[in-house]
TITILUM-268012 format. One record per residue (C-alpha): x, y, z; residue in three letters; chain. Coordinates in steps of 0.2 Angstrom, whole numbers, plus 5000, padded with zeros to 4 digits. Layout:
<node><px>X</px><py>Y</py><pz>Z</pz><res>ALA</res><chain>A</chain></node>
...
This chain:
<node><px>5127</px><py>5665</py><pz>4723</pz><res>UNK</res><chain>A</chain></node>
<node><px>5120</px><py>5651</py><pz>4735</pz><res>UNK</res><chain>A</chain></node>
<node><px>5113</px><py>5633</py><pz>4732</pz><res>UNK</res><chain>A</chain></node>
<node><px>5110</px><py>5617</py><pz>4737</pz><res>UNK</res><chain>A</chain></node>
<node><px>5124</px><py>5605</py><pz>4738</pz><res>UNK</res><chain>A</chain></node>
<node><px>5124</px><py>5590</py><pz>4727</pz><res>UNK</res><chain>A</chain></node>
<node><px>5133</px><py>5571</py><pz>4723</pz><res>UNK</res><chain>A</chain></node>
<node><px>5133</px><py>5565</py><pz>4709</pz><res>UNK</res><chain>A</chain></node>
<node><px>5139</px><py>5548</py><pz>4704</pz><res>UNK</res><chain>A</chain></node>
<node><px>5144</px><py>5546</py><pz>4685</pz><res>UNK</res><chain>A</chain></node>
<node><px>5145</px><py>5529</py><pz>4687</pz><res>UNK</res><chain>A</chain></node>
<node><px>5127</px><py>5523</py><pz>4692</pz><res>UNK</res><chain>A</chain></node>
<node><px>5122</px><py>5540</py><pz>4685</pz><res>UNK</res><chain>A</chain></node>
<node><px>5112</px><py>5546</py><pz>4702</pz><res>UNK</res><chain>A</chain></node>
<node><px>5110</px><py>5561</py><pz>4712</pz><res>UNK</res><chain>A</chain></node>
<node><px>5108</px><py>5566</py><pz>4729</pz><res>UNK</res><chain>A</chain></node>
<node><px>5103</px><py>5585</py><pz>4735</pz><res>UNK</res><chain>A</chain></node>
<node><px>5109</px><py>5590</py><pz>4754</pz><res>UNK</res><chain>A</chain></node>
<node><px>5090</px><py>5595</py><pz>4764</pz><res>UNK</res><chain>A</chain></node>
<node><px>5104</px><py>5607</py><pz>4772</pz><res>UNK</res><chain>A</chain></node>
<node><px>5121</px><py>5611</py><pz>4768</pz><res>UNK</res><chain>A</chain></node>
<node><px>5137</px><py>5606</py><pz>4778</pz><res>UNK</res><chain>A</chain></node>
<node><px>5137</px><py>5622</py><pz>4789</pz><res>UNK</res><chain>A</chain></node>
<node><px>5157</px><py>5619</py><pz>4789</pz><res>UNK</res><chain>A</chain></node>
<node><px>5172</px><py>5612</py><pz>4779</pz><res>UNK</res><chain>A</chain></node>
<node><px>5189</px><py>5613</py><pz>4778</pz><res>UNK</res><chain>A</chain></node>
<node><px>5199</px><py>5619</py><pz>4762</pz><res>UNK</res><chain>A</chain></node>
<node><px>5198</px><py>5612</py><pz>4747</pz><res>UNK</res><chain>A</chain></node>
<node><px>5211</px><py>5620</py><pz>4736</pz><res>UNK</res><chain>A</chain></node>
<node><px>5224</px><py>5608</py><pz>4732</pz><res>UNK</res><chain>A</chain></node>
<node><px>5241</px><py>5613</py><pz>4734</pz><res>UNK</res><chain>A</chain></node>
<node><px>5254</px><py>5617</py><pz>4720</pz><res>UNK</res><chain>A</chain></node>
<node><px>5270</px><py>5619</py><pz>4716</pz><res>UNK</res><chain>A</chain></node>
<node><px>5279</px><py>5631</py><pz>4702</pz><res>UNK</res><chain>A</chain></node>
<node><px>5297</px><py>5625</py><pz>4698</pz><res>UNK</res><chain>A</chain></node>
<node><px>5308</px><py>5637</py><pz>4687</pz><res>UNK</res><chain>A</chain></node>
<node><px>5313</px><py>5630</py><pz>4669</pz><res>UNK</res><chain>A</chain></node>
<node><px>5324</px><py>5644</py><pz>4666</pz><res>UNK</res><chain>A</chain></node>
<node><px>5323</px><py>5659</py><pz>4655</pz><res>UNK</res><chain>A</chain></node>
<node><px>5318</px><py>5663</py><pz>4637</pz><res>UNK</res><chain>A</chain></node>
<node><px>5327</px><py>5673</py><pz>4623</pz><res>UNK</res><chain>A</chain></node>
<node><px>5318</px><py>5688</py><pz>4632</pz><res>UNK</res><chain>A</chain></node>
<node><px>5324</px><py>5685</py><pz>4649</pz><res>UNK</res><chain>A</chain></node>
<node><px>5306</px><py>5681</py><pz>4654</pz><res>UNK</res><chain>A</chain></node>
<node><px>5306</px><py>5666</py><pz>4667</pz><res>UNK</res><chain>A</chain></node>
<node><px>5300</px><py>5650</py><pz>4662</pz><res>UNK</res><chain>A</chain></node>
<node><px>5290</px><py>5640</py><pz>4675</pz><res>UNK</res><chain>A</chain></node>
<node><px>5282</px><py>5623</py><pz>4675</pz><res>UNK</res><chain>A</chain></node>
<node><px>5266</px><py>5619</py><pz>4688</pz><res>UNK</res><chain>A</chain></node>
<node><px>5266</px><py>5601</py><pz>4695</pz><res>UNK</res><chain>A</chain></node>
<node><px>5251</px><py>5592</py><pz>4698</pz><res>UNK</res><chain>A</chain></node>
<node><px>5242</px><py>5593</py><pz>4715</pz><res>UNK</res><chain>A</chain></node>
<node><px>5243</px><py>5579</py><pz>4726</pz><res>UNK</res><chain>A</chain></node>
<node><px>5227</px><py>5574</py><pz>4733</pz><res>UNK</res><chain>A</chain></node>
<node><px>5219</px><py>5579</py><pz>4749</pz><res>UNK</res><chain>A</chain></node>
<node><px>5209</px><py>5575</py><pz>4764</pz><res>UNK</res><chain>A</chain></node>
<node><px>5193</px><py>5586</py><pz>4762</pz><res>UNK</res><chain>A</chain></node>
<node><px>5179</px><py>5585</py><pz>4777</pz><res>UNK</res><chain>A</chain></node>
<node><px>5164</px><py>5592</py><pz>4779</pz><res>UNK</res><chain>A</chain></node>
<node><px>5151</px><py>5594</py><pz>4793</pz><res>UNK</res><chain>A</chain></node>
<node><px>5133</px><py>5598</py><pz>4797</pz><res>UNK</res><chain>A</chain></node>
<node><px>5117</px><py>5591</py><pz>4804</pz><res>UNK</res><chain>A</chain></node>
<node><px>5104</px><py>5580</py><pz>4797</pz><res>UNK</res><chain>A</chain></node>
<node><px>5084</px><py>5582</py><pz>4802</pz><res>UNK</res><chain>A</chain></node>
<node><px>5077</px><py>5565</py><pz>4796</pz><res>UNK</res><chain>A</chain></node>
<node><px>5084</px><py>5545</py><pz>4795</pz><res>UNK</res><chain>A</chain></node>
<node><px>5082</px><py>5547</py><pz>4777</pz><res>UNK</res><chain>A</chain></node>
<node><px>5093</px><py>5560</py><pz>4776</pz><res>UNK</res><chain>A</chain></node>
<node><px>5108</px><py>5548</py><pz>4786</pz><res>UNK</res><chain>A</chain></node>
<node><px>5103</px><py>5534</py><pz>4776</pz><res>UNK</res><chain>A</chain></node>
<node><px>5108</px><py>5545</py><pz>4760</pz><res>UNK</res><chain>A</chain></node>
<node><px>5124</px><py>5552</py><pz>4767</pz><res>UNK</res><chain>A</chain></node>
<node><px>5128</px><py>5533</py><pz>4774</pz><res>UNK</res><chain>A</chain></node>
<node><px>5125</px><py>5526</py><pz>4757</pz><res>UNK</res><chain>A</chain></node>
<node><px>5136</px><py>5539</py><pz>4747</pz><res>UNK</res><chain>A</chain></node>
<node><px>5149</px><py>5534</py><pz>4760</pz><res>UNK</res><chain>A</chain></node>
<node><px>5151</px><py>5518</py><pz>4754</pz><res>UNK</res><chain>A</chain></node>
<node><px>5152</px><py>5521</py><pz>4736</pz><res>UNK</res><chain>A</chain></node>
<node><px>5169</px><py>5513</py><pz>4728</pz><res>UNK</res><chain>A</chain></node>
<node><px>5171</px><py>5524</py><pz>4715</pz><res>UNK</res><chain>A</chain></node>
<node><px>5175</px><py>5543</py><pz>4713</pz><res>UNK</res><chain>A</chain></node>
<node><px>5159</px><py>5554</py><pz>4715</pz><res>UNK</res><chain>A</chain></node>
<node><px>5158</px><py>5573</py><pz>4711</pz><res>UNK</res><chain>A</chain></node>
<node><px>5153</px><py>5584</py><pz>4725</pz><res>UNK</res><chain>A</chain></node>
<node><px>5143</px><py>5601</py><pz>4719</pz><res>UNK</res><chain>A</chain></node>
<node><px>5146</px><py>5616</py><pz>4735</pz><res>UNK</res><chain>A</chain></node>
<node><px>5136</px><py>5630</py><pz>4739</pz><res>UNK</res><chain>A</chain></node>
<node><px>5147</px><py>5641</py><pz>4726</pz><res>UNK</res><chain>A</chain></node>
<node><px>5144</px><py>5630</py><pz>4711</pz><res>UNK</res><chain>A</chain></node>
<node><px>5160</px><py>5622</py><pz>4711</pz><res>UNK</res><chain>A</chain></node>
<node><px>5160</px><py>5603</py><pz>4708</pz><res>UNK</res><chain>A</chain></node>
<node><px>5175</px><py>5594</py><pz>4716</pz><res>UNK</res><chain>A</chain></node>
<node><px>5180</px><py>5575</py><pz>4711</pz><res>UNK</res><chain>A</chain></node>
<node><px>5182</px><py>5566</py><pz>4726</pz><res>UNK</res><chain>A</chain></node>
<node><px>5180</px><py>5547</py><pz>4734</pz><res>UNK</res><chain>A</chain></node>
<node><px>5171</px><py>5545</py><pz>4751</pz><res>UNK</res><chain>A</chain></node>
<node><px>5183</px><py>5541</py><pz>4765</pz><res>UNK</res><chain>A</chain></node>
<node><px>5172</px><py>5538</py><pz>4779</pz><res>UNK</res><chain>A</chain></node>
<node><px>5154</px><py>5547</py><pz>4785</pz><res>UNK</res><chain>A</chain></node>
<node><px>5153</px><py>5547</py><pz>4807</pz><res>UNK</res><chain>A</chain></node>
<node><px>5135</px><py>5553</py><pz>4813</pz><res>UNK</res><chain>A</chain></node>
<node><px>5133</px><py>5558</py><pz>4831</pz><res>UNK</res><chain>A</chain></node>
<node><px>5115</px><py>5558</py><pz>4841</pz><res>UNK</res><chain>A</chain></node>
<node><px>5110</px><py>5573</py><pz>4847</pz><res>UNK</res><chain>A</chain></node>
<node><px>5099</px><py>5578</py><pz>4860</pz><res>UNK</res><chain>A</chain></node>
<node><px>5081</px><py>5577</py><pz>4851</pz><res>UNK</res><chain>A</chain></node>
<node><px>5070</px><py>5594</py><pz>4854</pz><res>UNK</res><chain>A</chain></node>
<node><px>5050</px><py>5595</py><pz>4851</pz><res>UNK</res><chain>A</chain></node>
<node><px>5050</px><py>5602</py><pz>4835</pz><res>UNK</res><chain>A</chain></node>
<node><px>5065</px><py>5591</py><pz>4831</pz><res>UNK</res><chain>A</chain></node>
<node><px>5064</px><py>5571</py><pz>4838</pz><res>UNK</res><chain>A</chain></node>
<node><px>5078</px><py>5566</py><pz>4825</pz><res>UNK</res><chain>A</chain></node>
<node><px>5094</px><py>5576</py><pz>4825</pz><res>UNK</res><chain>A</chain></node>
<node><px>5110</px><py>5569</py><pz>4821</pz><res>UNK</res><chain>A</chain></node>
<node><px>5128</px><py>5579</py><pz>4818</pz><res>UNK</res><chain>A</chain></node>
<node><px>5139</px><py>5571</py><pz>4805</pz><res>UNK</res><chain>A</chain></node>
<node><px>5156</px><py>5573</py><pz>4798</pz><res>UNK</res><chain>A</chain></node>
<node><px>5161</px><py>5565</py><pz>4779</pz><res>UNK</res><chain>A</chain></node>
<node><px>5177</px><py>5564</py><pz>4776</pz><res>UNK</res><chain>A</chain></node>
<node><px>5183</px><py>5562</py><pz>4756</pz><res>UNK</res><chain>A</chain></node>
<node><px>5199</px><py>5562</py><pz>4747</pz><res>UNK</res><chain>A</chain></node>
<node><px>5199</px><py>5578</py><pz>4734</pz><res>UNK</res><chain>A</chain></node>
<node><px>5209</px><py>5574</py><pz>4717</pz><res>UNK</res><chain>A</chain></node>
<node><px>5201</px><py>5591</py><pz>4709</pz><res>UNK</res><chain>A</chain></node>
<node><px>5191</px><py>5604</py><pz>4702</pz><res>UNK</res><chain>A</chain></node>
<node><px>5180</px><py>5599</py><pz>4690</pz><res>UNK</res><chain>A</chain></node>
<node><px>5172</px><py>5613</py><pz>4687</pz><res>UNK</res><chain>A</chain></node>
């Protein structure tokens, strides 16, 4: 299942939806650690799962329109933890780290074209 990414700030209460999804990112499973706790009356290992550390989560694509940067830029800026909704559904808690857009060469069909690159720290899965 496919869709459109989303942010959504729980704070002001607003949404944003991506015109086109970030054709990349990197990983954004947290990493965790299992520590033994010994072992029970029936010899079964106990273990214990720390908490993940957060994480530097970056993502990339292209936008069409100066409306479409204006959004991304804006979100950038936000102080507070947003929620970021991928292509698979899953909705991450992060806080905007910083947002570069590059020119690109415009075309005909495309007089605005822009590549950017946001970069966020992820705390977790929301859902």
């Amino acid at each position: 299942m496919s869709s459109r990414w989303t942010m959504h700030d729980p704070v002001a209460n607003t949404t944003y939806t991506f015109d086109r999804n970030p054709r990349e990112m990197t990983t954004p499973h947290l990493p965790q650690s299992t520590t033994p706790m010994g072992t029970t009356i029936d010899g079964l290992t106990r273990a214990a799962r720390s908490q993940a550390t957060p994480i530097e989560w970056t993502f990339t694509g292209d936008l069409r329109t100066k409306e479409q940067h204006d959004a991304l830029k804006t979100w950038a800026e936000k102080q507070n933890r947003i929620q970021v909704k991928d292509h698979f559904d899953r909705v991450w808690e992060v806080m905007p780290i910083q947002f570069d857009a590059t020119e690109l060469r415009p075309r005909a069909t495309v007089p605005w074209r822009y590549s950017y690159r946001m970069r966020t720290m992820l705390y977790r899965r929301v859902s």
